[in-house]
Structures are given as structure tokens and as C-alpha cells.
N, C-alpha and C positions, 0 to 999 in steps of 0.2 A: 504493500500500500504506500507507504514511505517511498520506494522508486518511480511509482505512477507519481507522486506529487510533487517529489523534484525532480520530474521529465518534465511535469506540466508548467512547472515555475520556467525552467530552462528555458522552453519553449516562447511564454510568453515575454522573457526577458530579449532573446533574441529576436522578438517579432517588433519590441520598441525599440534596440538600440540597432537592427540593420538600415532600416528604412531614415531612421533617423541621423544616421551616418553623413551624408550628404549634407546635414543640416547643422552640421558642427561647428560651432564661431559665429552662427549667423542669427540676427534677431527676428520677430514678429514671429513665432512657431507656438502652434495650440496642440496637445493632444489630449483627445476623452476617449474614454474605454466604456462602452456599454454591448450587453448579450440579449439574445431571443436564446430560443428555446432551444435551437439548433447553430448558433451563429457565433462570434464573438466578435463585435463589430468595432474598429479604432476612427474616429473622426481627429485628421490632420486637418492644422490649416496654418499655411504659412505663404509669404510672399506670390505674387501673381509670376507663373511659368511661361517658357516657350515651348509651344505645344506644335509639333512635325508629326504629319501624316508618314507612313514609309509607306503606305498601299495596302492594300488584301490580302495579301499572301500571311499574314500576321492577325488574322480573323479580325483586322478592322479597329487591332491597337493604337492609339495615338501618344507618340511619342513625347515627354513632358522634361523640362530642368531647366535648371536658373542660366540664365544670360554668363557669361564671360566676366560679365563687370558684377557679378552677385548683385546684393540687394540695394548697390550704391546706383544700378547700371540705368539706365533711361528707361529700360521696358520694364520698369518695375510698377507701373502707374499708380497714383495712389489711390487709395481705397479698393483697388483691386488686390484679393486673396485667392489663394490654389486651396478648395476643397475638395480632400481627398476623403474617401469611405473605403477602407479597407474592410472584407469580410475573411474569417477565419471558421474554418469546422468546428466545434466545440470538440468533436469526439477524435478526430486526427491531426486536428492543428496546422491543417496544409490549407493555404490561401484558396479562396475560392473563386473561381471563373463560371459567372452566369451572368443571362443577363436579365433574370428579375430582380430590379432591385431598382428602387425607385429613390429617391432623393427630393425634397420639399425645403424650400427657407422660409420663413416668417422672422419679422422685423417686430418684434412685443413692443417698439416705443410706437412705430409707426403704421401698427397693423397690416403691414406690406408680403402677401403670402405670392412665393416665386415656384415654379416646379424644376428643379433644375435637370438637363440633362444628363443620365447616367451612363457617360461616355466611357470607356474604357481606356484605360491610363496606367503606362508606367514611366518611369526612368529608367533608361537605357543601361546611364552609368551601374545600375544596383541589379537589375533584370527583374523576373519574373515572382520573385518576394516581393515587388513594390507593385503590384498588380491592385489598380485599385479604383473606383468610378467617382466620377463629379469632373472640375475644370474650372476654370477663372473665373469667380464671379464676383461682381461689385459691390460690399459691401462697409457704407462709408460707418463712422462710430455711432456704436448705438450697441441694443441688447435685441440678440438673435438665439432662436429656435430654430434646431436642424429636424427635421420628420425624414426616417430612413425606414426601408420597409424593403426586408429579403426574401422572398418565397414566400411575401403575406403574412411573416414576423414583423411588426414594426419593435423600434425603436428612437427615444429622442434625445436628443442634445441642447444643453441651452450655456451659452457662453456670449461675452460681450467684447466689441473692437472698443478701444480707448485710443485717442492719439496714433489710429492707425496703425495698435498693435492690438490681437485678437489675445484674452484674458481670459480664463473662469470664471462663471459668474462669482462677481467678491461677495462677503459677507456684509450684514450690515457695522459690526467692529470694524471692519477696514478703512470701510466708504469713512465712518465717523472719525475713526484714532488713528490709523495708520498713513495718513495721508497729508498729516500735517493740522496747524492748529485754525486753520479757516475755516474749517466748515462746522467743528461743534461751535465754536467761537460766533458765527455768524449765526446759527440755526437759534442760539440761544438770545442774538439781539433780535432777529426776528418774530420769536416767541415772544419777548417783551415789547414789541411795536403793536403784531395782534391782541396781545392785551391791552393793551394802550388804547387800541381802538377799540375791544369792547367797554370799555370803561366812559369813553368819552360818547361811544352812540347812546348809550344807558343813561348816558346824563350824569356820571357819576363825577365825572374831569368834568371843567369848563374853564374858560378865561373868565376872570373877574369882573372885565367893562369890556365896552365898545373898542376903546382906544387898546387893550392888548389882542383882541378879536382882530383890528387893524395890523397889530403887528406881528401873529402868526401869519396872517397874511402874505405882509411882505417876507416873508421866512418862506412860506410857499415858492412864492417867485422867482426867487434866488436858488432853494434848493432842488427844484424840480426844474426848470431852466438849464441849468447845469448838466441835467439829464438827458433834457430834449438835444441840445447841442450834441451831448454825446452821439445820439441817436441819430442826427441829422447827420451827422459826418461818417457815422457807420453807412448811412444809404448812400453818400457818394463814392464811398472805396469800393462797396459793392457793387451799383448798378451803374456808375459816372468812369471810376477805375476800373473796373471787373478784377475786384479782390475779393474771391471767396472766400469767403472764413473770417473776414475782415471782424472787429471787435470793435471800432472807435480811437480812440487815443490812447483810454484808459483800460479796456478792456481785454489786453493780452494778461495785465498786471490781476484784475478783478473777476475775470471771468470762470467764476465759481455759483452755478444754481444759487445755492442760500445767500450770496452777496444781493444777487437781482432780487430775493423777497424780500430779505429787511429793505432794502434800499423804496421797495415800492410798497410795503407795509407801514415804512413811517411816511411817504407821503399821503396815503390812506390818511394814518392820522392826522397831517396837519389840516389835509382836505377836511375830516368830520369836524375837525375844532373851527375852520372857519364857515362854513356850510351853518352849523348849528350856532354861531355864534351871530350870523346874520339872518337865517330862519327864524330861531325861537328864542333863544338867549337875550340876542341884545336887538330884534325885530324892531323897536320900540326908536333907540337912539341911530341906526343907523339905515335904517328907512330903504331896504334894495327893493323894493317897488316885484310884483308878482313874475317879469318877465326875468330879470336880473338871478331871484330868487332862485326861478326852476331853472337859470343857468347852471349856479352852482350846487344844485340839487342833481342833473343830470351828470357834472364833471366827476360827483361824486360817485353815482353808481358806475360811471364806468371805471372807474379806479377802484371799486368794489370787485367789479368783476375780472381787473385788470390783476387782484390778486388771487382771485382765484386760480386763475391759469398758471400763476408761480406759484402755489400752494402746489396743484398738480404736478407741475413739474419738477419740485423739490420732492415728492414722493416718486417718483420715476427717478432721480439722481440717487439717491437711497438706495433704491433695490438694484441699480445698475452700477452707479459709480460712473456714469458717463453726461459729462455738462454736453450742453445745448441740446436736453429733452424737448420734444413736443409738445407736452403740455395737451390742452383739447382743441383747440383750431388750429395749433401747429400741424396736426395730421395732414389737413386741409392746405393748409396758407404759408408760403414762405414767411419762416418765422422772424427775422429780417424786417420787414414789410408787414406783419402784424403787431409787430411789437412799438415798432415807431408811429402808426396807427394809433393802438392803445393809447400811446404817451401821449403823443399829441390832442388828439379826441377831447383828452381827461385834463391836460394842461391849456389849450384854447380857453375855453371858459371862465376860468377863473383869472385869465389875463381881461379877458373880456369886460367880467365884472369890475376890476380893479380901476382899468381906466375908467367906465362909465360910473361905478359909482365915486369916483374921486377919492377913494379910499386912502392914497398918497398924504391927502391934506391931513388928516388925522395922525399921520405920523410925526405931523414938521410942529404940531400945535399940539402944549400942555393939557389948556382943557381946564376942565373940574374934575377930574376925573383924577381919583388916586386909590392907591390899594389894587397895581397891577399884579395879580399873580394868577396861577392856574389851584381856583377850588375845587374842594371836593365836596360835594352834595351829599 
């Protein structure tokens, strides 16, 4: 019994370190190990290959391996990966040549379900041990689902591209602690903004007068202004320059999911505090007339719901570990071009209101007004 089990250890040590040989010194390489009932099935995936036809005579093999210039080389393109499926006999251990077997992608950020071809494939250099189906296919970062399916065995795989190198799906300890101190760090100013803001819808916060009502205001202005700019110049790198991936100014430095919610969770807040401080609060002394009002009553909601789609998407960077999630209209809409959308929509208005109701002047004049602070009801 003992010799069956380190024949079969043997076996499956040599089945990862031959094939894997070729691959020695070189980055971007994923491998999972999952079995059917009959099968033992290994899912590679590394760098995008040069794929040679030899002809028929070789029952229709196509020839696969890295360029000359490895993974530094031109034809490496990016976001393009070599998915290989290797199958194995459970009961003899000898690769298997058929050709039921079918191959399926799905994209879980993006809901994007691909059938992929199950082309038959080796590397020359290694031969007929590397015997194995799938080929190039484009997958840019995000968190993916492999559906594999041998003689009507299925099996699945789920692993994720980061920074254009394909990873195991991580845990959620990793995503949080091992990545560095931005993201508990941020997750945790975040949670203190959303509370901020239920605190202030509830009526529990509020500014004391009209004239501090005026001066989160102008706090608004300045800090969400800052943002839109951001935003405005990420649309020219992208569609003026044709820089994909482009971030803004600030955004190679910042670009971490939970930085974008707190960042749009305390505009949330300052929006509720002046929204409610011109609705209901101080309706009285600063007089935005009904049109004005449901200006900034709609700049509100949409910055309401401009957080929700960062809530969504900080829960998709969570379980994947991979920034610039979809969120729920990302699926849909270049997120790019939705997001500066958002900003804009929900910042117009309240510029709007500031100049028409001359909000400005209450900042430059004392008043009667004293005992500026933020109470609590």
C-alpha cells in the first residue's frame, strides 16, 4: 500500500515540476489542481504563447512556447494569458488525449461568460507530457471562474489577475493585512464618514447657524472641486490622450477601492450637512427659495447613490483583492465615464446653488450670529 502511495506522490510531483520546467525564472505562472471522478485535472496559466500549426499529420496539435525574448518580448501583449487544462487518468497517471472536454470563462466582477476553445496544445521543447487544451485568451485584472468539463465530469476553478499577474483567489486577511496599511486604514475612515452620515441624516449632527451651514458649504467647494478636477483630467489622458488605465494626477499614488469610498463618503457628509442645513435646519435664515432647495436635495441623492456603487465595489475588492471593480453600472458603462458623470451630476448643483443663493456673502460678514459649532440633538 505504502509503494502505491509513493508511486502516486512521484507521479504527481513529476506531472508539476516537468511541465513546469520551461517556466523556471519566469513570472505571471498560476497553477490549480482539481479531480472528477475519473480525471485529475491541473489548470496552468501563464504568459500569452506563440502558437504554430505543423499540419495533420500530428492529429491537429498546435504547437505552443514563449517568444525568444521571454516575457520581456513584444508578443507578450498585455492582459493576454496561455490557458492550459491538463487532464490526467486518476487510475494510470498517463496524460490524457481526447477530445471531450470542454472549457468555459466567466468574469464574477463582470459577469462576462466566454466558451473557450478546447484546442489541443503542447510545447515542443517538453513533448507529449505537456499535452494539454485551451490557448490565448484575454483576460484583463479582475476575478475569474474556469468551468472545465471531461467526458461530462465537470470541474471549477476560481482565481484572480492583479496587475497582470494571475493569483489564487486571496483570502480576506490578505486583501486587509498583508498588503500594506491602506486599506484597513482607509476602510476604517470610511466607516467613520458613513456614520457621520447617518448621524447627520437623523438629525443627530447639525451646524449651529446659518453662517456655519455657509461655511461647510464652502468646505464642499473646495473639497469636492478638487475631485472633479481630478476627474476631468483623468477623461482627457483617457479619451483626448488615449491613456488607458490612466488615474488623474493623483491617482497612481491613491488608487486603492476604500481611498474612492471614504473620499466620497465624507462628501456624502458634507452634502447632508448643507442640504439639511438649508432644507430644515436653518430654512428660516437662509431662504433657498423651493427651486434652489430641490437643487440640492437632488445633488444629494445622487451622491447617495454615488456611494453606493463604492460600497459595492469595496465589497468586490474584499473578496478579490483587485482595484478598479465594477461596482453595479460598471458592468454596463465605462467606468471612467461613469464615475466623472457621478461626480459631476452630484457637484453641478451645489455650485449652482452657491452662486444663486449668494451664499459667498455670509462668509465675508460676522452677522449676529455666534456659537459656530457642529451640535448634537
Amino acid at each position: 500500500m505504502r509503494r502505491h502511495v509513493a508511486f502516486a506522490l512521484a507521479l504527481l510531483l513529476s506531472l508539476a515540476a516537468a511541465p513546469a520546467y520551461a517556466d523556471a525564472g519566469t513570472t505571471g505562472h498560476l497553477e490549480l489542481l482539481g479531480s472528477t471522478r475519473d480525471y485529475v485535472v491541473v489548470l496552468r496559466l501563464g504568459p500569452g504563447a506563440e502558437a504554430t500549426a505543423p499540419g495533420t499529420a500530428l492529429n491537429q496539435i498546435v504547437f505552443c512556447g514563449q517568444p525568444a525574448g521571454g516575457v520581456d518580448s513584444p508578443e507578450f501583449a498585455r492582459s493576454v494569458h496561455h490557458l492550459e487544462i491538463h487532464l490526467l487518468d486518476r487510475l494510470t497517471w498517463r496524460v490524457v488525449d481526447t477530445s471531450a472536454v470542454s472549457i468555459a470563462i466567466e468574469g464574477k466582477l463582470d459577469r462576462l461568460r466566454r466558451e473557450v476553445p478546447a484546442t489541443k496544445m503542447l510545447d515542443p521543447n517538453i513533448g507529449p507530457a505537456d499535452l494539454h487544451y485551451g490557448g490565448n485568451i484575454y483576460m484583463p485584472d479582475g476575478q475569474y471562474h474556469v468551468d472545465v468539463e471531461a467526458s461530462g465530469q465537470p470541474v471549477g476553478f476560481d482565481f484572480v489577475v492583479r496587475g497582470d499577474e494571475p493569483e489564487p483567489m486571496p483570502s480576506l486577511r490578505t486583501v486587509l493585512f498583508e498588503r500594506g496599511w491602506r486599506t484597513p486604514f482607509y476602510l476604517l475612515f470610511s466607516l467613520a464618514a458613513l456614520a457621520t452620515c447617518a448621524l447627520i441624516a437623523a438629525g443627530r449632527w447639525r451646524p449651529s447657524s446659518a453662517r456655519m451651514t455657509r461655511g461647510f458649504f464652502a468646505a464642499l467647494l473646495v473639497f469636492q472641486g478638487l475631485h472633479e478636477i481630478e476627474h476631468v483630467i483623468q477623461m482627457v489622458q483617457v479619451y483626448l490622450l488615449d491613456e488607458p488605465g490612466a488615474a488623474g494626477l493623483f491617482g497612481a499614488i491613491f488608487n486603492v477601492e476604500v481611498i474612492h469610498l471614504s473620499y466620497n463618503a465624507w462628501f456624502l457628509a458634507l452634502a447632508l450637512t448643507v442640504t439639511g442645513g438649508y432644507v430644515v435646519w436653518h430654512r428660516r435664515e437662509l431662504a433657498p427659495g423651493r427651486a434652489l432647495a430641490a437643487l440640492l436635495v437632488f445633488g444629494t441623492a445622487v451622491q447617495s447613490y454615488h456611494v453606493v456603487e463604492h460600497v459595492v465595489r469595496v465589497g468586490q475588492f474584499l473578496q478579490s483583492g483587485v482595484d478598479g471593480t465594477p461596482g453595479i453600472l460598471g458592468q454596463y458603462v465605462d467606468l471612467v465615464l461613469l464615475h466623472f458623470l457621478f461626480n459631476t451630476v452630484a457637484f453641478m448643483p451645489f455650485v449652482a446653488v452657491f452662486v444663486a443663493a449668494k451664499a459667498y456673502r455670509g462668509l465675508l460678514t460676522q452677522g449676529r450670529e455666534h456659537g459656530d459649532y457642529l451640535v448634537q440633538a
